[in-house]
N, CA, C and O atoms as a GROMACS GRO file, in nm:
protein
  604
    1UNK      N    1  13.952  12.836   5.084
    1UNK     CA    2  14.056  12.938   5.090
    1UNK      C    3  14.076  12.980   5.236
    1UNK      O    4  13.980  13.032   5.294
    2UNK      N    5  14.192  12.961   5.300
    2UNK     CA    6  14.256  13.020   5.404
    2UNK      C    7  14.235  13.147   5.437
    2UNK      O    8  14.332  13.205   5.388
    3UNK      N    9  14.157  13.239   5.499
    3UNK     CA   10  14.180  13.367   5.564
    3UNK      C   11  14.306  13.394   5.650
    3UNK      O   12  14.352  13.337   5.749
    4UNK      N   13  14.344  13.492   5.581
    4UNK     CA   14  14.515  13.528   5.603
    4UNK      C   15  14.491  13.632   5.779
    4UNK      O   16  14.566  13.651   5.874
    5UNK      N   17  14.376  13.666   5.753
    5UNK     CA   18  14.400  13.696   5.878
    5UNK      C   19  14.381  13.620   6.038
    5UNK      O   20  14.384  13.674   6.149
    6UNK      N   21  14.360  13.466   5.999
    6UNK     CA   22  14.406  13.394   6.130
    6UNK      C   23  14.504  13.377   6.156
    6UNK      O   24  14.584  13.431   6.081
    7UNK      N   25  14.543  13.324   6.232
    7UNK     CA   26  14.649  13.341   6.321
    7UNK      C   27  14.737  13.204   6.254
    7UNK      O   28  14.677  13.098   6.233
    8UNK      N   29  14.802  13.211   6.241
    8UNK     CA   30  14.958  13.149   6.108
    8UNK      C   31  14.936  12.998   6.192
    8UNK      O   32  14.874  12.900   6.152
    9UNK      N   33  15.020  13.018   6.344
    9UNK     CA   34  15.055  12.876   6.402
    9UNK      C   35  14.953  12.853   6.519
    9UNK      O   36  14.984  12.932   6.608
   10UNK      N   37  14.829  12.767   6.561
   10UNK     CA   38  14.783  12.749   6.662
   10UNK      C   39  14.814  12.641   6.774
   10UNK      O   40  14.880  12.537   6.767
   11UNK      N   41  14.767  12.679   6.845
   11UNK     CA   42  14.845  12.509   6.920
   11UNK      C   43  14.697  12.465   7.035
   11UNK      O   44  14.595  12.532   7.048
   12UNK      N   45  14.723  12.371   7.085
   12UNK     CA   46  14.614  12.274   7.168
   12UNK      C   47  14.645  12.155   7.194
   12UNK      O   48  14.683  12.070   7.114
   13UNK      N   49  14.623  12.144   7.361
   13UNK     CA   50  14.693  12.066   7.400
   13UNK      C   51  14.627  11.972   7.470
   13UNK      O   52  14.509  12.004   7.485
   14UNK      N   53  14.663  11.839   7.534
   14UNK     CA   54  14.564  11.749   7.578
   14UNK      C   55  14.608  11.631   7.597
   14UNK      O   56  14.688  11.591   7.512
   15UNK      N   57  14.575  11.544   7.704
   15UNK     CA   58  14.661  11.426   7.737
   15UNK      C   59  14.619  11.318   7.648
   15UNK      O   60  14.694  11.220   7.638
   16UNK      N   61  14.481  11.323   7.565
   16UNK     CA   62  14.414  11.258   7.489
   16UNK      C   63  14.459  11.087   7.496
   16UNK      O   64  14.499  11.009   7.410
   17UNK      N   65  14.438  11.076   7.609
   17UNK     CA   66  14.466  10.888   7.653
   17UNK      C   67  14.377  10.805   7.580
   17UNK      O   68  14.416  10.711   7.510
   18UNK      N   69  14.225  10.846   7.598
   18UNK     CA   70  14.138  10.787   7.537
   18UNK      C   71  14.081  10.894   7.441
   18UNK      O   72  13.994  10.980   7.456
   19UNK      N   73  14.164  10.858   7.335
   19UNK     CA   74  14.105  10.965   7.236
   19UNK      C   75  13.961  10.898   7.159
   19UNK      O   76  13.951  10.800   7.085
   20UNK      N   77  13.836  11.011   7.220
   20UNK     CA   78  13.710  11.020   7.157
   20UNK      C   79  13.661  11.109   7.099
   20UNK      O   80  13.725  11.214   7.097
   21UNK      N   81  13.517  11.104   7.023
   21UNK     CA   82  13.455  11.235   6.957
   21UNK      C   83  13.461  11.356   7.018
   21UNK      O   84  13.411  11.439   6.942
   22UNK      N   85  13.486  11.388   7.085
   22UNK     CA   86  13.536  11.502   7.188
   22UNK      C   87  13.636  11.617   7.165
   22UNK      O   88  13.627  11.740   7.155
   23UNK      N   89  13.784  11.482   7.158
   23UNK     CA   90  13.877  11.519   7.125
   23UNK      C   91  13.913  11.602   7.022
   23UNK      O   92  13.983  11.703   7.017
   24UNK      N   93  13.824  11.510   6.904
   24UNK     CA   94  13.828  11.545   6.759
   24UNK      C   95  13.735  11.655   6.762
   24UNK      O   96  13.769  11.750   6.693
   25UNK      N   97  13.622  11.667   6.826
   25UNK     CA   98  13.577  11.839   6.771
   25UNK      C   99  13.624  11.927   6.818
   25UNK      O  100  13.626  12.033   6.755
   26UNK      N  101  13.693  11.919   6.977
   26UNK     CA  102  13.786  11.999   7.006
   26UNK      C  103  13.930  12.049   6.932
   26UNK      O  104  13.986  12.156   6.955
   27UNK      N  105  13.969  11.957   6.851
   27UNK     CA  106  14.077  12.001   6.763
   27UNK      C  107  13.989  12.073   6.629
   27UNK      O  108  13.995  12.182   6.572
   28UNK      N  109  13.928  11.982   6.618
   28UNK     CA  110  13.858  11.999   6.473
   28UNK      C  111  13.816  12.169   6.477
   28UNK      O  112  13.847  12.250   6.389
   29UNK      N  113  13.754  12.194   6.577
   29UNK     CA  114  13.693  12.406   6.646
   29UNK      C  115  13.850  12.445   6.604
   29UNK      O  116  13.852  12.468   6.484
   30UNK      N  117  13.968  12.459   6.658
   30UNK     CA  118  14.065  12.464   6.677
   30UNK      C  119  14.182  12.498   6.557
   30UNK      O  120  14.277  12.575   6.545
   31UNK      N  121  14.118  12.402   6.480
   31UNK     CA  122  14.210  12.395   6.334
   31UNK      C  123  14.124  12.498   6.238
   31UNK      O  124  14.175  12.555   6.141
   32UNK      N  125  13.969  12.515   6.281
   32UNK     CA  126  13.900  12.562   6.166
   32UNK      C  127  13.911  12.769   6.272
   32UNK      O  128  13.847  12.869   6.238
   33UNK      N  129  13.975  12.764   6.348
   33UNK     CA  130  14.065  12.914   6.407
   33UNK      C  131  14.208  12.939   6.387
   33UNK      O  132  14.269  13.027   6.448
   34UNK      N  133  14.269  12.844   6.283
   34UNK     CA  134  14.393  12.896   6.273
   34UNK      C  135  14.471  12.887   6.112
   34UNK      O  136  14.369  12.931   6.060
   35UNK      N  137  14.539  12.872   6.026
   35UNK     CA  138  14.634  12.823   5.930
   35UNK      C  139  14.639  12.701   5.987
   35UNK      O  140  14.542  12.633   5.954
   36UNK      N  141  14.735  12.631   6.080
   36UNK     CA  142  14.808  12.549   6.123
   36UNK      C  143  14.807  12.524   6.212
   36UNK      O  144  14.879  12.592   6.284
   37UNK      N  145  14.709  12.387   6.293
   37UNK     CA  146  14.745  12.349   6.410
   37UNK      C  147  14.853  12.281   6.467
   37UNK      O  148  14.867  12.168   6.420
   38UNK      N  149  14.908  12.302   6.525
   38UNK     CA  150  14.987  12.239   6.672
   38UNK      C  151  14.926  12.176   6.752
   38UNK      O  152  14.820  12.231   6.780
   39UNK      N  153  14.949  12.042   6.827
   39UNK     CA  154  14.884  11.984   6.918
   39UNK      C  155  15.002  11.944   7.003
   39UNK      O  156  15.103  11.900   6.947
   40UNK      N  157  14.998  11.958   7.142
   40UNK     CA  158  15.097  11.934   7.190
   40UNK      C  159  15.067  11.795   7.291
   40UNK      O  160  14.945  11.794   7.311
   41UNK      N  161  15.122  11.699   7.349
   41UNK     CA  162  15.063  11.555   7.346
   41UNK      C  163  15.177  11.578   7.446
   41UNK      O  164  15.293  11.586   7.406
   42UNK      N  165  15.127  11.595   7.647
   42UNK     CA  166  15.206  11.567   7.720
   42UNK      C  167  15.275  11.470   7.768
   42UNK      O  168  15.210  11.367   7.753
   43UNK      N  169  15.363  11.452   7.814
   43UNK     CA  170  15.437  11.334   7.856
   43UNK      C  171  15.360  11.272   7.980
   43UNK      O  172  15.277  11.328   8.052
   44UNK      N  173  15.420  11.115   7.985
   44UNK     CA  174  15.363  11.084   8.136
   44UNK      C  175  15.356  11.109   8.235
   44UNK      O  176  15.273  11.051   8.305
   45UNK      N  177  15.444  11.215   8.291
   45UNK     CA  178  15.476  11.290   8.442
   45UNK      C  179  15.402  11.409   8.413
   45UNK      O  180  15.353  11.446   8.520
   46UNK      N  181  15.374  11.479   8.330
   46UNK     CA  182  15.272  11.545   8.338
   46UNK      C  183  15.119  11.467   8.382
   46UNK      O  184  15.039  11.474   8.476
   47UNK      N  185  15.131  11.392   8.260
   47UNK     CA  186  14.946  11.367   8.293
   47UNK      C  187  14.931  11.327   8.439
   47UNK      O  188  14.835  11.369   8.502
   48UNK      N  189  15.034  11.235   8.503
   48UNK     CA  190  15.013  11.201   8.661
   48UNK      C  191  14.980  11.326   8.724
   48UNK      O  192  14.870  11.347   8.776
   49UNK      N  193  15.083  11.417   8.718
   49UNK     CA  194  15.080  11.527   8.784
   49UNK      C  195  14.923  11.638   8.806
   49UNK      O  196  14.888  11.704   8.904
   50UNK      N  197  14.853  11.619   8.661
   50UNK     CA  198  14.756  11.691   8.626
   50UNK      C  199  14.642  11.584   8.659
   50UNK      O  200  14.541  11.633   8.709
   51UNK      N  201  14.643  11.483   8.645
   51UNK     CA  202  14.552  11.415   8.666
   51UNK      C  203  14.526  11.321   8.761
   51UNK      O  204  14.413  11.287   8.797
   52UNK      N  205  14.673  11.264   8.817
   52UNK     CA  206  14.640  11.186   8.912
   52UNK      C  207  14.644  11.053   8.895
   52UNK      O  208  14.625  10.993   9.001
   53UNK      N  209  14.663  10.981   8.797
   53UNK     CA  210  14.696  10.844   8.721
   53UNK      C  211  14.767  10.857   8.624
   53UNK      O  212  14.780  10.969   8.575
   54UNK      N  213  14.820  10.767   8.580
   54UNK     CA  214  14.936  10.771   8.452
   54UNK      C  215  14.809  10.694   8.369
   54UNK      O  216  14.722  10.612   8.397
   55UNK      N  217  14.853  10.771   8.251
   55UNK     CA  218  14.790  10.703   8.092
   55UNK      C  219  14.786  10.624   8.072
   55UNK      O  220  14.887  10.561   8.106
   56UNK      N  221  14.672  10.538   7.996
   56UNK     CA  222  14.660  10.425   7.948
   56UNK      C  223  14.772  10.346   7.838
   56UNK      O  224  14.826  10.235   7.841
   57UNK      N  225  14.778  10.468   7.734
   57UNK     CA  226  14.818  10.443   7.656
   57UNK      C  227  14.932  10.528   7.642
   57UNK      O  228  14.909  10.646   7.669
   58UNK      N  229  15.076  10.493   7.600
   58UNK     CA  230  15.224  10.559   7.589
   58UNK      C  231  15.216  10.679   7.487
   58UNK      O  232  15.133  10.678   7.396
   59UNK      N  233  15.298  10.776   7.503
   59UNK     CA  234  15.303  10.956   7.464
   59UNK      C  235  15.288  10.879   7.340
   59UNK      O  236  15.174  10.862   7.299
   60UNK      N  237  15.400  10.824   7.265
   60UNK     CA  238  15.430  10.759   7.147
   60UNK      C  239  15.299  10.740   7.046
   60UNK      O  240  15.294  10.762   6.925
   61UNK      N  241  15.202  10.697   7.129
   61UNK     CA  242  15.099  10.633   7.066
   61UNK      C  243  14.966  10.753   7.092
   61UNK      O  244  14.860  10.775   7.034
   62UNK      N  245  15.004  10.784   7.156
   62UNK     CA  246  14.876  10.914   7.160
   62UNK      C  247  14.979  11.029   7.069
   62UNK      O  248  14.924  11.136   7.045
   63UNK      N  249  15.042  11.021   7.047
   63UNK     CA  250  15.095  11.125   6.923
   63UNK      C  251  15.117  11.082   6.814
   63UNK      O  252  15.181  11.156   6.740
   64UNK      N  253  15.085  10.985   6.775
   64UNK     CA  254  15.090  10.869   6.702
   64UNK      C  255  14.926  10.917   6.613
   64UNK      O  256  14.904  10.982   6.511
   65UNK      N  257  14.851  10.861   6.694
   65UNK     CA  258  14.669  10.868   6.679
   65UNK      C  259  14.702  11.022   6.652
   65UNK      O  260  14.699  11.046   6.531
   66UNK      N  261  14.732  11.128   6.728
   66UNK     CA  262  14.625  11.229   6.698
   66UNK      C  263  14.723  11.314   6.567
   66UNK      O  264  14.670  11.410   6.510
   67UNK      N  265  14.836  11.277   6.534
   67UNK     CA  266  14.890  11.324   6.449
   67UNK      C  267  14.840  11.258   6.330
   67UNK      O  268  14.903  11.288   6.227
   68UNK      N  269  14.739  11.172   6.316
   68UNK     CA  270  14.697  11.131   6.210
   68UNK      C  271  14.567  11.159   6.207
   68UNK      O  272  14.497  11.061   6.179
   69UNK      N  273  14.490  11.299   6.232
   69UNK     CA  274  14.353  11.328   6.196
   69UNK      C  275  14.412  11.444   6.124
   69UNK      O  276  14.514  11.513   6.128
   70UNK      N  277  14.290  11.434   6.047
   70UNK     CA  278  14.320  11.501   5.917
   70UNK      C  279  14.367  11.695   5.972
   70UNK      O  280  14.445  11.776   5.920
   71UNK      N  281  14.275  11.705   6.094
   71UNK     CA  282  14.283  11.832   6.111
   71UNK      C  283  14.385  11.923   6.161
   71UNK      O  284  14.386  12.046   6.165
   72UNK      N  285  14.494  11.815   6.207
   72UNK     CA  286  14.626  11.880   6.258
   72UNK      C  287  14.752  11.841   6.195
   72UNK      O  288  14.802  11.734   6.160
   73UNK      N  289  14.790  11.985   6.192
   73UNK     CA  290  14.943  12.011   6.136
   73UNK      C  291  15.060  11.942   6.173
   73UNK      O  292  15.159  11.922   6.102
   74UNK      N  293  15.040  11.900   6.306
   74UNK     CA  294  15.194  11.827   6.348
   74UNK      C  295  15.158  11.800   6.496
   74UNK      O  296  15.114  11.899   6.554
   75UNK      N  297  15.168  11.685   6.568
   75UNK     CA  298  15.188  11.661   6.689
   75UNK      C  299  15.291  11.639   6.789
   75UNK      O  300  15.366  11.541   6.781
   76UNK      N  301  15.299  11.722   6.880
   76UNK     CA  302  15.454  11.726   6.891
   76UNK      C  303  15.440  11.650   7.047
   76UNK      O  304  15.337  11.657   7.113
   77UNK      N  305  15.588  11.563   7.101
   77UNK     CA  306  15.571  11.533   7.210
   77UNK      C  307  15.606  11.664   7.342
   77UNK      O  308  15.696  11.746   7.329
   78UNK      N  309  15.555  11.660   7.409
   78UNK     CA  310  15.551  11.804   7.513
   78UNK      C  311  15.624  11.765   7.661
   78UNK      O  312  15.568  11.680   7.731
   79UNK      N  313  15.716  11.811   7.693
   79UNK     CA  314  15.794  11.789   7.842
   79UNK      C  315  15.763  11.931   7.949
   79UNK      O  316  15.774  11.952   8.070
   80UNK      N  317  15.736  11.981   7.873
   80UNK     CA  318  15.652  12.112   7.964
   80UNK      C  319  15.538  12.165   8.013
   80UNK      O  320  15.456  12.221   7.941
   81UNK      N  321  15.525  12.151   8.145
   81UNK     CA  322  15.388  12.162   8.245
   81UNK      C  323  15.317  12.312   8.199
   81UNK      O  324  15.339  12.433   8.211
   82UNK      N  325  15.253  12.253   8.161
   82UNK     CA  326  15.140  12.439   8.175
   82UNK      C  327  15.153  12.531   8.297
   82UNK      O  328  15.124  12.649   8.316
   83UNK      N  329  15.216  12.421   8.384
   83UNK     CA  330  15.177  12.528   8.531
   83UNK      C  331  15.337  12.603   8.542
   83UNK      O  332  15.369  12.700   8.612
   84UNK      N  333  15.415  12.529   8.458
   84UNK     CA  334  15.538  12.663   8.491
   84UNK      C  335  15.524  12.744   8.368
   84UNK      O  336  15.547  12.727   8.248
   85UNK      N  337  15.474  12.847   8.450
   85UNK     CA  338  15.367  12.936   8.328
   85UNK      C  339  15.494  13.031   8.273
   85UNK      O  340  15.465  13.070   8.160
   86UNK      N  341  15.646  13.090   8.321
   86UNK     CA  342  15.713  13.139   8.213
   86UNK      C  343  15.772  13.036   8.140
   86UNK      O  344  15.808  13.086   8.033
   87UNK      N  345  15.799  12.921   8.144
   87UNK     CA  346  15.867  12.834   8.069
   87UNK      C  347  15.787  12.784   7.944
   87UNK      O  348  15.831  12.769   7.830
   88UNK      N  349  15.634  12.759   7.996
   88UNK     CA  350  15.567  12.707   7.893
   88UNK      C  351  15.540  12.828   7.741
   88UNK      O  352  15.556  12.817   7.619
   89UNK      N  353  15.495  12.940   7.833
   89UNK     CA  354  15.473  13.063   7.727
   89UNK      C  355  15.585  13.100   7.688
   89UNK      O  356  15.574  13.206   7.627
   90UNK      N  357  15.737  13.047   7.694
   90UNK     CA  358  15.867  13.106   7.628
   90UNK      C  359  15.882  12.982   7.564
   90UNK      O  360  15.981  12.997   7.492
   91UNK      N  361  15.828  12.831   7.545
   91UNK     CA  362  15.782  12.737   7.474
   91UNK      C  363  15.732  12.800   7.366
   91UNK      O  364  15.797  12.855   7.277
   92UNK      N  365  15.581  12.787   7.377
   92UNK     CA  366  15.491  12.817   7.248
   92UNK      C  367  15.596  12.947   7.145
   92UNK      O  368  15.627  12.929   7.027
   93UNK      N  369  15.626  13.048   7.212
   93UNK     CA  370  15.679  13.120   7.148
   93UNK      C  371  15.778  13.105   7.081
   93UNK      O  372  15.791  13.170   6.977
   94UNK      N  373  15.878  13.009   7.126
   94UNK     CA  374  15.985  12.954   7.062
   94UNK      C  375  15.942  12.891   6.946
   94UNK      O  376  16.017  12.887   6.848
   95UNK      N  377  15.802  12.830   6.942
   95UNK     CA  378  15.762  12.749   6.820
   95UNK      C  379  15.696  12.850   6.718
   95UNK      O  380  15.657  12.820   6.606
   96UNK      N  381  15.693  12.947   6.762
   96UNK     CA  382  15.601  13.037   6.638
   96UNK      C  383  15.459  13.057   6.691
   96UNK      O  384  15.392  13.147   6.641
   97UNK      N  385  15.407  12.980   6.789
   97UNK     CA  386  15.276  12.981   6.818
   97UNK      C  387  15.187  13.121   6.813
   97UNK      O  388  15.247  13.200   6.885
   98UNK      N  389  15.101  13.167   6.773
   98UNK     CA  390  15.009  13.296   6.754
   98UNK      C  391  14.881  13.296   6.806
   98UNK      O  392  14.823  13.405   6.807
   99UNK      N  393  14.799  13.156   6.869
   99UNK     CA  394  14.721  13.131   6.950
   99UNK      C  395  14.728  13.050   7.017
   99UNK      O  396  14.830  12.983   7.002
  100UNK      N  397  14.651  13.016   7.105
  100UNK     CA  398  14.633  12.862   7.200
  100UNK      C  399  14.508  12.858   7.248
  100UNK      O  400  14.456  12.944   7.318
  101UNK      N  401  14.436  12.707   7.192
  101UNK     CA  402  14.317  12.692   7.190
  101UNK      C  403  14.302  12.564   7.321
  101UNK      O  404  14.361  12.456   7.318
  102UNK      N  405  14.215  12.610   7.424
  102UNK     CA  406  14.179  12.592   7.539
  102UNK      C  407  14.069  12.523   7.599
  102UNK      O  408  14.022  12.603   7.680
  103UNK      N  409  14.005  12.417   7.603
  103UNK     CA  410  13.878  12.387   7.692
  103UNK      C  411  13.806  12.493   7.742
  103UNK      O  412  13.864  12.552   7.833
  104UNK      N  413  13.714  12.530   7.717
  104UNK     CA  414  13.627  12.645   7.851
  104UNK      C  415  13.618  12.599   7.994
  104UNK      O  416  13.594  12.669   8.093
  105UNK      N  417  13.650  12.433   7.987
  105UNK     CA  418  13.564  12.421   8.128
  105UNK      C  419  13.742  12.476   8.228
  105UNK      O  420  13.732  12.519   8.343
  106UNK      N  421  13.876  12.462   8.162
  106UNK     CA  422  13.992  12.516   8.234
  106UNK      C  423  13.999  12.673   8.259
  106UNK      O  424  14.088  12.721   8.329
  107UNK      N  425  13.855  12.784   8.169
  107UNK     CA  426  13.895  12.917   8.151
  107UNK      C  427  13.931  12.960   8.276
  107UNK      O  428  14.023  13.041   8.265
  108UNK      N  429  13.891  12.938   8.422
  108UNK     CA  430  13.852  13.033   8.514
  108UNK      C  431  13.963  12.937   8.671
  108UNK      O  432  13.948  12.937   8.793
  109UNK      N  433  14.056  12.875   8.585
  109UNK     CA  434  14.115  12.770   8.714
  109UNK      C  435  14.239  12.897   8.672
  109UNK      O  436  14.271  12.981   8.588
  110UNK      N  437  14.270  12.850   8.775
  110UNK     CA  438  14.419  12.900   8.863
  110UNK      C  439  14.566  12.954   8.750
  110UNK      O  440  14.631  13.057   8.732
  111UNK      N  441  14.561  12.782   8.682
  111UNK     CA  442  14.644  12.803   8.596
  111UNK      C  443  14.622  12.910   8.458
  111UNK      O  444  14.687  13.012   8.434
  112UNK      N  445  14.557  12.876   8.413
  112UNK     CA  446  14.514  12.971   8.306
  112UNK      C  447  14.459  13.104   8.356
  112UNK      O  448  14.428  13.178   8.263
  113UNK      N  449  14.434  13.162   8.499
  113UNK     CA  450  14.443  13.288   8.526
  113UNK      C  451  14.587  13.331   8.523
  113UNK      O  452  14.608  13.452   8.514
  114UNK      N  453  14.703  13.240   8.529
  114UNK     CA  454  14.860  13.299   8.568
  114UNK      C  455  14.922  13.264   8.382
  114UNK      O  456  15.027  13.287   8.322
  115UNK      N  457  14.792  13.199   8.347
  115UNK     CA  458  14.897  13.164   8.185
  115UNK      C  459  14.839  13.290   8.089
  115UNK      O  460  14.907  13.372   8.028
  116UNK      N  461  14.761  13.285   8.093
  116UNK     CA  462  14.664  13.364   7.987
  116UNK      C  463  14.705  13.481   7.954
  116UNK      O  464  14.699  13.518   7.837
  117UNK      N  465  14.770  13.583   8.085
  117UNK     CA  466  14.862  13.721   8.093
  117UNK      C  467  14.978  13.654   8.019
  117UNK      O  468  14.996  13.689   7.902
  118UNK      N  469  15.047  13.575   8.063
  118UNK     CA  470  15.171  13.551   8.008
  118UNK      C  471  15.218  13.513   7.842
  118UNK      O  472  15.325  13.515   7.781
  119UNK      N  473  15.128  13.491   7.822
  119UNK     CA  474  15.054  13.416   7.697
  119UNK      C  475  15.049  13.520   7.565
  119UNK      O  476  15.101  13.511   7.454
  120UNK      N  477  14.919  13.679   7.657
  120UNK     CA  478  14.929  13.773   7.555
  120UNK      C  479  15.002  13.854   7.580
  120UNK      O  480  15.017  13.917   7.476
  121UNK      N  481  15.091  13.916   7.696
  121UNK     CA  482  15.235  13.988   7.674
  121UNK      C  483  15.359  13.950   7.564
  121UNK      O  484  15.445  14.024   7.518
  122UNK      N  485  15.335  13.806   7.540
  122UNK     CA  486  15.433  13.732   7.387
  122UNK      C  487  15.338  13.749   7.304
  122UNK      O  488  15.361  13.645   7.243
  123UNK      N  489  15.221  13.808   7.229
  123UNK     CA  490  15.201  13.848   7.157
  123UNK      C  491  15.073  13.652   7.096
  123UNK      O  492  15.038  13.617   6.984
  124UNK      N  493  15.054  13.604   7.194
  124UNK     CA  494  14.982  13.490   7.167
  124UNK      C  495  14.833  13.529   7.195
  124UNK      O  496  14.798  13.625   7.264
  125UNK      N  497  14.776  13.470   7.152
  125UNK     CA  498  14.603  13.512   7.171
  125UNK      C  499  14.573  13.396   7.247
  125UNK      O  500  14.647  13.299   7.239
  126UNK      N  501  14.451  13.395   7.336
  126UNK     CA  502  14.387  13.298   7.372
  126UNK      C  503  14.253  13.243   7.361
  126UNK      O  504  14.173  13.334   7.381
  127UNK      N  505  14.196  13.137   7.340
  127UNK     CA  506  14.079  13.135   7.289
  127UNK      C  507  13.995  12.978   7.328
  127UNK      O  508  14.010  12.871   7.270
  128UNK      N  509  13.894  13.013   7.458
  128UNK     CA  510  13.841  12.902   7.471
  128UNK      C  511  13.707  12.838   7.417
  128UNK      O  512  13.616  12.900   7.361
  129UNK      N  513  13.713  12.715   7.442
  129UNK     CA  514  13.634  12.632   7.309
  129UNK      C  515  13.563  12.567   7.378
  129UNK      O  516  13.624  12.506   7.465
  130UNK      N  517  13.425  12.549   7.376
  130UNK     CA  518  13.358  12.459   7.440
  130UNK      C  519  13.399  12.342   7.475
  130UNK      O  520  13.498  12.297   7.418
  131UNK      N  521  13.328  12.262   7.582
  131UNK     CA  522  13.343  12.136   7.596
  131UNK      C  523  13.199  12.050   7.529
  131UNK      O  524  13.081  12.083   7.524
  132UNK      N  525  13.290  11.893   7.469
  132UNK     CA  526  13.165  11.839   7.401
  132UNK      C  527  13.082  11.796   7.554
  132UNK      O  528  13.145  11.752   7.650
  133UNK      N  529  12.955  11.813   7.556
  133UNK     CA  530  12.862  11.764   7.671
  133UNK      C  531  12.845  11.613   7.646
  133UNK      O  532  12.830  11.556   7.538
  134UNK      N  533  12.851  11.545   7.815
  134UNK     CA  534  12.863  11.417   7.835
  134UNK      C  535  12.983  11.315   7.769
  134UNK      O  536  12.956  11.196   7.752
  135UNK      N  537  13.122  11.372   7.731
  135UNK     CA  538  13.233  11.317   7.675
  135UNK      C  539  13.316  11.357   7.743
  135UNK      O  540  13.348  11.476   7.750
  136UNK      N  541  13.373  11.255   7.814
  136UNK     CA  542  13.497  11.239   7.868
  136UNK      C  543  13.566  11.155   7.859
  136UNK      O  544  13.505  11.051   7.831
  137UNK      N  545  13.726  11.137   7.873
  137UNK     CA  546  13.772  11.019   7.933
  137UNK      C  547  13.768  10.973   8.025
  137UNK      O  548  13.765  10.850   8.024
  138UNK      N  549  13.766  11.041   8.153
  138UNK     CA  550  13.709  10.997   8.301
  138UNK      C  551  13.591  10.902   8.242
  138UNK      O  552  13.621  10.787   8.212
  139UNK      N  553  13.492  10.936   8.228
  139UNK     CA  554  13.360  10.824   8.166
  139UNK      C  555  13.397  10.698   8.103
  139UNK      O  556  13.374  10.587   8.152
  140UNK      N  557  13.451  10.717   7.999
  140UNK     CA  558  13.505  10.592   7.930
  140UNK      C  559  13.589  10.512   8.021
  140UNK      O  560  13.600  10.390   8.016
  141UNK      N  561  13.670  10.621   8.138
  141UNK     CA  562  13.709  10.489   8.238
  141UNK      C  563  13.656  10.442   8.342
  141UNK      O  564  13.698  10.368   8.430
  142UNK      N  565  13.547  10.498   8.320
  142UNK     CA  566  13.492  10.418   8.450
  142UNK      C  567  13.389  10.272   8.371
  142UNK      O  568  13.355  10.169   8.427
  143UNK      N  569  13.365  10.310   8.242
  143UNK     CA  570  13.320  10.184   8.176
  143UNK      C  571  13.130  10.222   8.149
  143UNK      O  572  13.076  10.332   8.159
  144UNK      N  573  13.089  10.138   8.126
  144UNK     CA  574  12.919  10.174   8.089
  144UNK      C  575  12.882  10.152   8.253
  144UNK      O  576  12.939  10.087   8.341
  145UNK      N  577  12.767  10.233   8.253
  145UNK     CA  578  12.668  10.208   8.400
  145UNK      C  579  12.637  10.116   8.414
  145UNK      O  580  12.576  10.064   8.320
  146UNK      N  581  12.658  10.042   8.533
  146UNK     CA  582  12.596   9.985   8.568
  146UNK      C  583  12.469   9.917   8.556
  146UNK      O  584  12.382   9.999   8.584
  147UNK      N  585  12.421   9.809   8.528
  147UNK     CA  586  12.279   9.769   8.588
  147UNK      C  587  12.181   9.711   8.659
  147UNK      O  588  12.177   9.590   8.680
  148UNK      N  589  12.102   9.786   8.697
  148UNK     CA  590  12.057   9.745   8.842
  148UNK      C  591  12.026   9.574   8.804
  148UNK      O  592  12.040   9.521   8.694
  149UNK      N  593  11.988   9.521   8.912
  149UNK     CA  594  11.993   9.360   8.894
  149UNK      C  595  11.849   9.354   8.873
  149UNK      O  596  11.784   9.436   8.938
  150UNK      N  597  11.786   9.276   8.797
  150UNK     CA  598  11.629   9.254   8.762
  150UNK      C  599  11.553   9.216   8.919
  150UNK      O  600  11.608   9.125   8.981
  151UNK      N  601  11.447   9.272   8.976
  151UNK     CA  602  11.384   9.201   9.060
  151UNK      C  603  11.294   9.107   9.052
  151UNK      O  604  11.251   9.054   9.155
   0.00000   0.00000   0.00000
């Protein structure tokens, strides 16, 4: 049974290129804080922008994958940067959004000090979620360690 007093529409967002166990408990925390998750699945000029390389894999297909775990409501494709912080928070709001579920390790950067105000003046909550330890995609791209050569 649903507790009516979470929050109706949640959302969470993520370039999820190499989607791993990570990903999924990060949504999975996420969905089990709201009615209805939202996942929002940025475009390629974002992830360059935020990350510094373009994606492995096309928006199409990473919204593709994560719109098919059991734990989210709808995956939507996203053309809006987090960092234009009135556009994005007059986004979520346009969608109904009532929370937005966050990484901890982003709580204390730049952006999310200028989003987070903007966020709960529209009446959105914010709420950060651990990170899984030793899971990344950075890791997975750099491949398994190395091994030293036998002497």
């Amino acid at each position: 049974m649903t507790d009516i007093r979470m929050p109706a529409l949640g959302y969470a967002s993520g370039a999820f290129d190499l989607l791993h166990v990570g990903h999924l408990r990060y949504l999975q925390a996420a969905a089990a804080r709201c009615r209805r998750l939202l996942v929002g699945i940025p475009d390629d000029e974002i992830i360059m922008r935020v990350k510094g390389h373009p994606p492995l894999v096309s928006q199409a297909e990473r919204r593709e994958l994560v719109a098919g775990l059991a734990c989210v409501g709808e995956a939507l494709a996203v053309s809006v940067s987090m960092d234009d912080t009135s556009t994005f928070a007059a986004f979520l709001e346009a969608h109904g959004v009532n929370a937005a579920f966050i990484g901890a390790d982003w709580q204390h950067t730049p952006r999310w000090q200028r989003l987070e105000p903007a966020l709960l003046a529209r009446g959105i909550t914010v709420h950060f979620l651990p990170r899984a330890a030793g899971i990344s995609s950075t890791r997975l791209r750099r491949g398994p360690n190395p091994v030293p050569p036998s002497a």
